[in-house]
PDB file as gemmi writes it, atoms N, CA and C in Angstrom:
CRYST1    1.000    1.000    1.000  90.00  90.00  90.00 P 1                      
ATOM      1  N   UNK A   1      95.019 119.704 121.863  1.00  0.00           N  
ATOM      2  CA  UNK A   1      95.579 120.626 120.902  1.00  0.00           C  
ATOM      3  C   UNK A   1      97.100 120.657 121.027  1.00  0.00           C  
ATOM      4  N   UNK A   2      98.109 120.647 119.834  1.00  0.00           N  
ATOM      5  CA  UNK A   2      99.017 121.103 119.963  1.00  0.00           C  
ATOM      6  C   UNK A   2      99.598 122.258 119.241  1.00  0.00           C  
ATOM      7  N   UNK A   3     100.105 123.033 120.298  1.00  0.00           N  
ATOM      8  CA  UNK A   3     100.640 124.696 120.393  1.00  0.00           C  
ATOM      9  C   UNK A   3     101.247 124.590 118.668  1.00  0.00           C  
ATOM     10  N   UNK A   4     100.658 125.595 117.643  1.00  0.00           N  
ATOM     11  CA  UNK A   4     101.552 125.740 116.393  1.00  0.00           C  
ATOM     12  C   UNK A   4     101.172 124.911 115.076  1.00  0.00           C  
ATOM     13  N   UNK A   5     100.003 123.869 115.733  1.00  0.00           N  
ATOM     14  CA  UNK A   5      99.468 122.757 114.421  1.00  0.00           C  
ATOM     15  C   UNK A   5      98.115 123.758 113.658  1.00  0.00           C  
ATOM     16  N   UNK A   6      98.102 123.403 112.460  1.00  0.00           N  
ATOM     17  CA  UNK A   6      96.694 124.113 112.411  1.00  0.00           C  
ATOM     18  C   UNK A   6      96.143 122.968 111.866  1.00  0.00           C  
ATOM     19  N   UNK A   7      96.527 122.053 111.353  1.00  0.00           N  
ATOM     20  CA  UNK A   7      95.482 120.990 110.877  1.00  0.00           C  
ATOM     21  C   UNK A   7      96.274 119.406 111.171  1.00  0.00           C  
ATOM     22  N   UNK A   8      95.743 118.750 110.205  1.00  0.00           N  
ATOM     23  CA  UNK A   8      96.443 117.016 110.080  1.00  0.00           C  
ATOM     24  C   UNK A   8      95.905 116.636 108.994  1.00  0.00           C  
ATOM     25  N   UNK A   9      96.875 116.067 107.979  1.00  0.00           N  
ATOM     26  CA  UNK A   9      97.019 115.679 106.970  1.00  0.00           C  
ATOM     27  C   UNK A   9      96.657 113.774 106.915  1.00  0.00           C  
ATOM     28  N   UNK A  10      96.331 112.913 106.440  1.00  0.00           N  
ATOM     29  CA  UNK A  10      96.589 112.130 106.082  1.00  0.00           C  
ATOM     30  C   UNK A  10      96.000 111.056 105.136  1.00  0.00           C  
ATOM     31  N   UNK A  11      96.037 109.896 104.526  1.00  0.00           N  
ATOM     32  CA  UNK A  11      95.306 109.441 103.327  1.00  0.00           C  
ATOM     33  C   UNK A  11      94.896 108.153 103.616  1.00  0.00           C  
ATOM     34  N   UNK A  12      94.163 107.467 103.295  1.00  0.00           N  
ATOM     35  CA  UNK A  12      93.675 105.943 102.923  1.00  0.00           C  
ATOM     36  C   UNK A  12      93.603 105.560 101.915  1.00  0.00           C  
ATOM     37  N   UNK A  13      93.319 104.311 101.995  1.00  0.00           N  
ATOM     38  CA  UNK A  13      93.133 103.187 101.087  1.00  0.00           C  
ATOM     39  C   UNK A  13      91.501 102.853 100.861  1.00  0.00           C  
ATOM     40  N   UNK A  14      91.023 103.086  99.748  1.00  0.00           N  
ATOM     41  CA  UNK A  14      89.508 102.914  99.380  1.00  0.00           C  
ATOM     42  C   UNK A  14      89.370 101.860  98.761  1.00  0.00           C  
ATOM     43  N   UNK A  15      88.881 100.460  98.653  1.00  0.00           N  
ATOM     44  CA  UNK A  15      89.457  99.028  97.802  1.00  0.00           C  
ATOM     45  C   UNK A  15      88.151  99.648  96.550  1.00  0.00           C  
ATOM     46  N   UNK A  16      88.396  99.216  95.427  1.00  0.00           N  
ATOM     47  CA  UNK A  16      87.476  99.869  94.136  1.00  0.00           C  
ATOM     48  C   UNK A  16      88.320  97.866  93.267  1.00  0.00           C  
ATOM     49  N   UNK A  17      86.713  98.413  92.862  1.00  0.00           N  
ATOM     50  CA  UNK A  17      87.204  96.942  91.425  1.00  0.00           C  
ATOM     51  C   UNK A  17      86.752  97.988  90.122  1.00  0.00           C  
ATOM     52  N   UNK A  18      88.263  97.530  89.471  1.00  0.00           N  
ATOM     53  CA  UNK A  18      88.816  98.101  87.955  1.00  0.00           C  
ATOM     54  C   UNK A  18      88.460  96.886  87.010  1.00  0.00           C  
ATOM     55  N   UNK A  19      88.770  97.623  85.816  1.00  0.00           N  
ATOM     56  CA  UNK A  19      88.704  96.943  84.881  1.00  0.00           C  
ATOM     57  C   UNK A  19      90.333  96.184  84.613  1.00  0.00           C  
ATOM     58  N   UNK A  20      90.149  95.142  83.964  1.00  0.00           N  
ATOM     59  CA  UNK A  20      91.456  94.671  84.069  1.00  0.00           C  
ATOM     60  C   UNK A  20      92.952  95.694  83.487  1.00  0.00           C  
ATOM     61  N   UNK A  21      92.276  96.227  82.413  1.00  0.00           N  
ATOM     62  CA  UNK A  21      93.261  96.878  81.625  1.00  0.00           C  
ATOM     63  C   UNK A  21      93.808  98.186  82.814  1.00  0.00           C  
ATOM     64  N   UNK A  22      92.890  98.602  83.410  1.00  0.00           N  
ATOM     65  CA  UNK A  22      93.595  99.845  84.580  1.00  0.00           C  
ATOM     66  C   UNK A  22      94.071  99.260  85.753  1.00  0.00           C  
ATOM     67  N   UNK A  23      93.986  97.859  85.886  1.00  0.00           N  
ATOM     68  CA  UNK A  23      94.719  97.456  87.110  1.00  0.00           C  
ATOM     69  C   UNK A  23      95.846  97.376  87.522  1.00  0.00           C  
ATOM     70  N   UNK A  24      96.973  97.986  86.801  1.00  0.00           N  
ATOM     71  CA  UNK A  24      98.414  98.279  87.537  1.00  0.00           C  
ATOM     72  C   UNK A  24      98.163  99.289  88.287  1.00  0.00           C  
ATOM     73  N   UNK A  25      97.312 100.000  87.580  1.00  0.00           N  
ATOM     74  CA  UNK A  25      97.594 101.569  88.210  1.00  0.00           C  
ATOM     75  C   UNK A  25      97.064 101.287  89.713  1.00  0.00           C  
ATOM     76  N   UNK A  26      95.848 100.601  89.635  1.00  0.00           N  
ATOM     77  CA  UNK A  26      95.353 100.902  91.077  1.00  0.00           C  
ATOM     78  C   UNK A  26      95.714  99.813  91.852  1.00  0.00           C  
ATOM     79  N   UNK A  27      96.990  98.731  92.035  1.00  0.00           N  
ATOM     80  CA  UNK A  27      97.441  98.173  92.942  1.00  0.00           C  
ATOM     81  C   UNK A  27      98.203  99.488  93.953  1.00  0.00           C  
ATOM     82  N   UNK A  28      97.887  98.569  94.962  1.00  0.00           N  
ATOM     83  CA  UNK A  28      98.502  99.818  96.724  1.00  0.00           C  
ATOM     84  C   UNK A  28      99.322  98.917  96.804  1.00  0.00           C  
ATOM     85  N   UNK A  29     100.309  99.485  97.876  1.00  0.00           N  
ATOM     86  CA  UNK A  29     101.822  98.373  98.326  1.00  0.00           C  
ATOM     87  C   UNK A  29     101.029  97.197  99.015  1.00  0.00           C  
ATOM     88  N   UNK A  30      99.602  97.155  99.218  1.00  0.00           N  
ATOM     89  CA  UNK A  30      99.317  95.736  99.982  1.00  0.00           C  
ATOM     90  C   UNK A  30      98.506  94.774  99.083  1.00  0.00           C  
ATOM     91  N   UNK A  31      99.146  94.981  97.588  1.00  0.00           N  
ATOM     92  CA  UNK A  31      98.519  94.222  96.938  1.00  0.00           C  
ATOM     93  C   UNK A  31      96.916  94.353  96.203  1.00  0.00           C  
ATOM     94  N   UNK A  32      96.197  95.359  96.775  1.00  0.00           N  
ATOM     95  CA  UNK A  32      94.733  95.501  96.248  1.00  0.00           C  
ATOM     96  C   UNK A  32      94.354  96.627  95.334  1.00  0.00           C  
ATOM     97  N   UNK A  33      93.276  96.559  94.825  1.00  0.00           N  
ATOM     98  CA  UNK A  33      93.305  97.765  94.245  1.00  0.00           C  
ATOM     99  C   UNK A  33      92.452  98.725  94.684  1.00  0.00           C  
ATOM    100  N   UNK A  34      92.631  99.908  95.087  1.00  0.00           N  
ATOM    101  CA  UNK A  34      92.350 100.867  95.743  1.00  0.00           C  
ATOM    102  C   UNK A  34      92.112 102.327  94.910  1.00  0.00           C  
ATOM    103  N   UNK A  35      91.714 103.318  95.946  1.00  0.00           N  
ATOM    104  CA  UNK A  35      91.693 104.440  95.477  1.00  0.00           C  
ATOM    105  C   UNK A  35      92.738 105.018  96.647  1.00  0.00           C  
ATOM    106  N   UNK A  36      93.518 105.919  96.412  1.00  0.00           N  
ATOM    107  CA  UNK A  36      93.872 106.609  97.817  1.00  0.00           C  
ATOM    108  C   UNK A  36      94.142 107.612  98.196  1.00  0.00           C  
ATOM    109  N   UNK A  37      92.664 108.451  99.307  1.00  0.00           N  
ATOM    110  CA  UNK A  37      92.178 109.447  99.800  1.00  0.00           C  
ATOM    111  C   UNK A  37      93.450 109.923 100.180  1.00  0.00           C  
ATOM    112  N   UNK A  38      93.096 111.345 100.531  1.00  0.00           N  
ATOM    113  CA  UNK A  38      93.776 112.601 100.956  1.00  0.00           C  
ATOM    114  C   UNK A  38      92.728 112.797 101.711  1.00  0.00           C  
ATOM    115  N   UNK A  39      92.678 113.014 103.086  1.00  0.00           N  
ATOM    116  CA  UNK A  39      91.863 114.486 103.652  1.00  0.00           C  
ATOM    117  C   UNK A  39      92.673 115.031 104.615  1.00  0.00           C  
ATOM    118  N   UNK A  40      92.237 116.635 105.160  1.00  0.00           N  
ATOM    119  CA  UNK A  40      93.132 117.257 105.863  1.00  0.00           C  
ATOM    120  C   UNK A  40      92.058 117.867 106.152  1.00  0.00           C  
ATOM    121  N   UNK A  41      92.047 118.071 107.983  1.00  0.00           N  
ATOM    122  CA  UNK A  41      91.362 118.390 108.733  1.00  0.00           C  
ATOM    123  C   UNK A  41      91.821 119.417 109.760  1.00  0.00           C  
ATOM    124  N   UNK A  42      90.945 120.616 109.938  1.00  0.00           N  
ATOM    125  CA  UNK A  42      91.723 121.946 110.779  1.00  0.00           C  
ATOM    126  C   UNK A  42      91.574 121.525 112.209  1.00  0.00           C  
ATOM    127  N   UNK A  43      91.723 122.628 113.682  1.00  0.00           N  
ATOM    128  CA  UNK A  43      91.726 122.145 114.831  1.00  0.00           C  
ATOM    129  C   UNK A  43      90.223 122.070 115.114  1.00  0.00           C  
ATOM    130  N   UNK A  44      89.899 122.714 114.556  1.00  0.00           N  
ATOM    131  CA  UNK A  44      87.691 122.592 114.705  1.00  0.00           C  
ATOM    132  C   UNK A  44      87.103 121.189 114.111  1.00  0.00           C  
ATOM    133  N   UNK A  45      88.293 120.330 113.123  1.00  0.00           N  
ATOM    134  CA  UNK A  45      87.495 119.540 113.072  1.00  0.00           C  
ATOM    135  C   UNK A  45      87.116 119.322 111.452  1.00  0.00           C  
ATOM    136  N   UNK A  46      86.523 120.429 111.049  1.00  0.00           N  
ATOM    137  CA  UNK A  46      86.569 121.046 109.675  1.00  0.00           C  
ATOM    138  C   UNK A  46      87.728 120.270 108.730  1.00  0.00           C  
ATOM    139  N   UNK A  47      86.695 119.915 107.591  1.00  0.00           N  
ATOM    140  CA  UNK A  47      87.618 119.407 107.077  1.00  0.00           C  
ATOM    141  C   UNK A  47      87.689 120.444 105.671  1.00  0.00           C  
ATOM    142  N   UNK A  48      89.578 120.406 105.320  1.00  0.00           N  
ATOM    143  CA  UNK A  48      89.878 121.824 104.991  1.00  0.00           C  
ATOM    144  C   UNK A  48      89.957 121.281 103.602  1.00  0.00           C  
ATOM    145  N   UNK A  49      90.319 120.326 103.296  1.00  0.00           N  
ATOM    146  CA  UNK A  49      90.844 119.520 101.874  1.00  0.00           C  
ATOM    147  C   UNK A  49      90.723 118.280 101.977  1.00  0.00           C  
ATOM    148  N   UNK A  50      90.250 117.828 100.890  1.00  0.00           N  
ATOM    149  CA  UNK A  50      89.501 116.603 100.375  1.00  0.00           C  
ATOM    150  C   UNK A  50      90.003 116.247  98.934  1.00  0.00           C  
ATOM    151  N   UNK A  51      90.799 115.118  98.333  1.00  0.00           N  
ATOM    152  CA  UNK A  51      91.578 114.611  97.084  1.00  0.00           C  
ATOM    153  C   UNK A  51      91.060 113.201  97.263  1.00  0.00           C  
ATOM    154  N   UNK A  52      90.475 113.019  96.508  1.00  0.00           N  
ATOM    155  CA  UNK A  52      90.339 111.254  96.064  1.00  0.00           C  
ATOM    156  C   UNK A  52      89.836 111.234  94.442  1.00  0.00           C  
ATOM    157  N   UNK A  53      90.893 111.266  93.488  1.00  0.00           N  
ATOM    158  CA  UNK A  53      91.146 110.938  92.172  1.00  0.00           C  
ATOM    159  C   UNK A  53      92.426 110.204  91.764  1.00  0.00           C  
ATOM    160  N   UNK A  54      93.060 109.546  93.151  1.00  0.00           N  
ATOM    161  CA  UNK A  54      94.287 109.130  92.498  1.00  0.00           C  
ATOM    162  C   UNK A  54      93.923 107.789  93.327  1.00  0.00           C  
ATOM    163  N   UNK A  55      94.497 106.795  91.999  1.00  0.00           N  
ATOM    164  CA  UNK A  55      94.883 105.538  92.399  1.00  0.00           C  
ATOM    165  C   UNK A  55      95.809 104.928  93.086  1.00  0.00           C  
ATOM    166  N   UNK A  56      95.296 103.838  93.828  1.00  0.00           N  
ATOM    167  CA  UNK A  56      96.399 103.705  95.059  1.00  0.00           C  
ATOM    168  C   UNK A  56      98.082 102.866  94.604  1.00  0.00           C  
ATOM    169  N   UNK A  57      98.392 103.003  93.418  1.00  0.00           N  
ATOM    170  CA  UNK A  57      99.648 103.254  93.366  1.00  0.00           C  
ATOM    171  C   UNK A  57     100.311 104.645  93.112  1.00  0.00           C  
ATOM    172  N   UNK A  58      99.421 105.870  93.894  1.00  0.00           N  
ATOM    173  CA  UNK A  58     100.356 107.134  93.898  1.00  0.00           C  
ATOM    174  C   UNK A  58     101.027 107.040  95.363  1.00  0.00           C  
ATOM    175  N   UNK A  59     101.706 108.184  95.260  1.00  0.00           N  
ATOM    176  CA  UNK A  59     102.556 107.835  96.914  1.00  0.00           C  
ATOM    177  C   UNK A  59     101.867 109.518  97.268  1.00  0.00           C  
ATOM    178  N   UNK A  60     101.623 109.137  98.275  1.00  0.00           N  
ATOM    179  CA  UNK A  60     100.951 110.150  99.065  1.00  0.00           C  
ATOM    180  C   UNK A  60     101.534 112.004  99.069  1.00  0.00           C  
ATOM    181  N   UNK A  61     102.714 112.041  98.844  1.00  0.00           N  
ATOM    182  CA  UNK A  61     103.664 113.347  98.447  1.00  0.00           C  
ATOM    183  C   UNK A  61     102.998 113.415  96.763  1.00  0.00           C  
ATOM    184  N   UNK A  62     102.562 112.659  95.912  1.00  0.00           N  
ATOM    185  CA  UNK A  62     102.631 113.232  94.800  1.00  0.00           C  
ATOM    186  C   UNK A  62     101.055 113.699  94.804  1.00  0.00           C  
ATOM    187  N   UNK A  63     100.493 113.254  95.868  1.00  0.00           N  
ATOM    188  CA  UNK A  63      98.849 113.722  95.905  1.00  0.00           C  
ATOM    189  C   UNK A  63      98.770 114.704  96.840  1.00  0.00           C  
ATOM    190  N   UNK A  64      99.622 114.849  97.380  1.00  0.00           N  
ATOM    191  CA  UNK A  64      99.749 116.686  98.353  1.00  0.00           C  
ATOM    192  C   UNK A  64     100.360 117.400  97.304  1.00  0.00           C  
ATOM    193  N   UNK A  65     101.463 117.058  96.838  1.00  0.00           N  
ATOM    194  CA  UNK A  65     101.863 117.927  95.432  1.00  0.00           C  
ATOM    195  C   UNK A  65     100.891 118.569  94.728  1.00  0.00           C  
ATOM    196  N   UNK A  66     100.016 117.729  94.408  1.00  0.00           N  
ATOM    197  CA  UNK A  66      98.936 118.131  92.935  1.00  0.00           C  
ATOM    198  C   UNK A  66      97.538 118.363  93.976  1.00  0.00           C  
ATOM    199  N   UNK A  67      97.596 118.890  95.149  1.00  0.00           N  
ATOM    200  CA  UNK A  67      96.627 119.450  96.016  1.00  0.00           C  
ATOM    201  C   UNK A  67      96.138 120.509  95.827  1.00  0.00           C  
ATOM    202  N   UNK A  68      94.785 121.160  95.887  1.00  0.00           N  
ATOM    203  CA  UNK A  68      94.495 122.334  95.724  1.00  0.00           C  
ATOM    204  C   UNK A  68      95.079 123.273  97.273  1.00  0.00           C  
ATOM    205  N   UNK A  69      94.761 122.544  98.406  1.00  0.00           N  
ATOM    206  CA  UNK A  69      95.878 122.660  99.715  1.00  0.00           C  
ATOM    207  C   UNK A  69      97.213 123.219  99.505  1.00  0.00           C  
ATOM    208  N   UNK A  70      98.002 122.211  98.654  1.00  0.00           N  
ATOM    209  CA  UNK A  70      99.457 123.042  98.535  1.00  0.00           C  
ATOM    210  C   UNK A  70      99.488 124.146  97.613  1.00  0.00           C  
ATOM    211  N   UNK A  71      99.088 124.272  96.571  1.00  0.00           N  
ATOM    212  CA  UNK A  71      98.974 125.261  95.760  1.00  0.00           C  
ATOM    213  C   UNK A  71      98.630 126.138  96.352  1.00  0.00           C  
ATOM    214  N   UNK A  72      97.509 126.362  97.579  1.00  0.00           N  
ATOM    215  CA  UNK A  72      97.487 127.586  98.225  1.00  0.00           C  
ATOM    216  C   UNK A  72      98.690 128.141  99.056  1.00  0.00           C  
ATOM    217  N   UNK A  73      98.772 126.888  99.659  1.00  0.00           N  
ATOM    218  CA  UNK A  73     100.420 127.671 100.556  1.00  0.00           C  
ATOM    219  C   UNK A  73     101.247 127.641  99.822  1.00  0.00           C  
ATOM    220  N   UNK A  74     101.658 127.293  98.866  1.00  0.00           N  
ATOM    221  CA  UNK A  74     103.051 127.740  97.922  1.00  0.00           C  
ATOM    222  C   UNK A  74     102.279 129.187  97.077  1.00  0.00           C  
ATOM    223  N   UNK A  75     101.104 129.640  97.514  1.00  0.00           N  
ATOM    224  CA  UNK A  75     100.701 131.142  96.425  1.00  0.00           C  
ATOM    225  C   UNK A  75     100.961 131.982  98.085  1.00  0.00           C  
ATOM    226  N   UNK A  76     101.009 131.473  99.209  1.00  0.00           N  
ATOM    227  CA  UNK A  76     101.302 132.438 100.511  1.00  0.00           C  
ATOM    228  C   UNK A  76     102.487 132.140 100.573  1.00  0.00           C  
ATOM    229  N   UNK A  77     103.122 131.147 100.481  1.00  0.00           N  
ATOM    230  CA  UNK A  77     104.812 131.222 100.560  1.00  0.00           C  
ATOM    231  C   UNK A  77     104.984 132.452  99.609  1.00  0.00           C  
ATOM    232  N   UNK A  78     104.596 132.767  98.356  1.00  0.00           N  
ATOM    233  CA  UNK A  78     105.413 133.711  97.558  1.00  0.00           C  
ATOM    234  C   UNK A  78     104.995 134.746  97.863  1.00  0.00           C  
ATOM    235  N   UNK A  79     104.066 135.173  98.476  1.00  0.00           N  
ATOM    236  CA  UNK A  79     103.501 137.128  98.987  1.00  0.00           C  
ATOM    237  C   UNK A  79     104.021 137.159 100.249  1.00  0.00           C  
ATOM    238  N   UNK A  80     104.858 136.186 101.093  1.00  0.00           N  
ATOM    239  CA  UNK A  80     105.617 136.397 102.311  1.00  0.00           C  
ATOM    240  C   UNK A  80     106.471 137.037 102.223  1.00  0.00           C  
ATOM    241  N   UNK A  81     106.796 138.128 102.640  1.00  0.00           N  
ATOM    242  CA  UNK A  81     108.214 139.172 102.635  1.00  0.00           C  
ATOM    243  C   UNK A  81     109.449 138.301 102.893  1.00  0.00           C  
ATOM    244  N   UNK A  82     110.324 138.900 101.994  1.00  0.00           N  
ATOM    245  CA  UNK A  82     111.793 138.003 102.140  1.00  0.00           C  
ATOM    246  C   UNK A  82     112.301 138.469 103.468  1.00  0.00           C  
ATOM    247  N   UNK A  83     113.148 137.291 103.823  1.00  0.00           N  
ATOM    248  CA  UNK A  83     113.705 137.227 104.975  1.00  0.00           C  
ATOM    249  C   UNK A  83     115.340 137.935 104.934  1.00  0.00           C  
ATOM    250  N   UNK A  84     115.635 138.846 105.790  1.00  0.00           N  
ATOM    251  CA  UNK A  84     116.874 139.585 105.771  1.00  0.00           C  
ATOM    252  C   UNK A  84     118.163 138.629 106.777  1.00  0.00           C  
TER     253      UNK A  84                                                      
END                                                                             
């Protein structure tokens, strides 16, 4: 465990065969075409958030962006009392 983490974030590469016409979208930087997961897992293990609808030419910030995950902590960032 480390003191202050509550979870771990991170994503993969799922290889998927497209149709030709959607195949820009789902090239990844290693050339294939992919899907690419999001999961985020608490210190139990538990897994807290789960995203796999984006093709693996998104970059991993724009699939935490459009997270149901961040949307929760940016709705607790705003009921946090301002700082003096």
């Amino acid at each position: 465990m480390f003191p202050g983490v509550f979870g771990l974030i991170d994503g993969t590469h799922v290889p998927v065969q497209v149709k030709a016409e959607s195949r820009d979208r789902f090239w990844d930087r290693k050339g294939n075409t992919s899907l690419n997961i999001q999961v985020v897992v608490g210190p139990d293990m538990k897994i807290l958030d789960f995203v796999n609808r984006w093709p693996g030419s998104a970059h991993d910030s724009r699939i935490f962006r459009d997270s149901n995950l961040f949307a929760r902590l940016e709705q607790v960032n705003r009921n946090l009392p301002a700082k003096n």
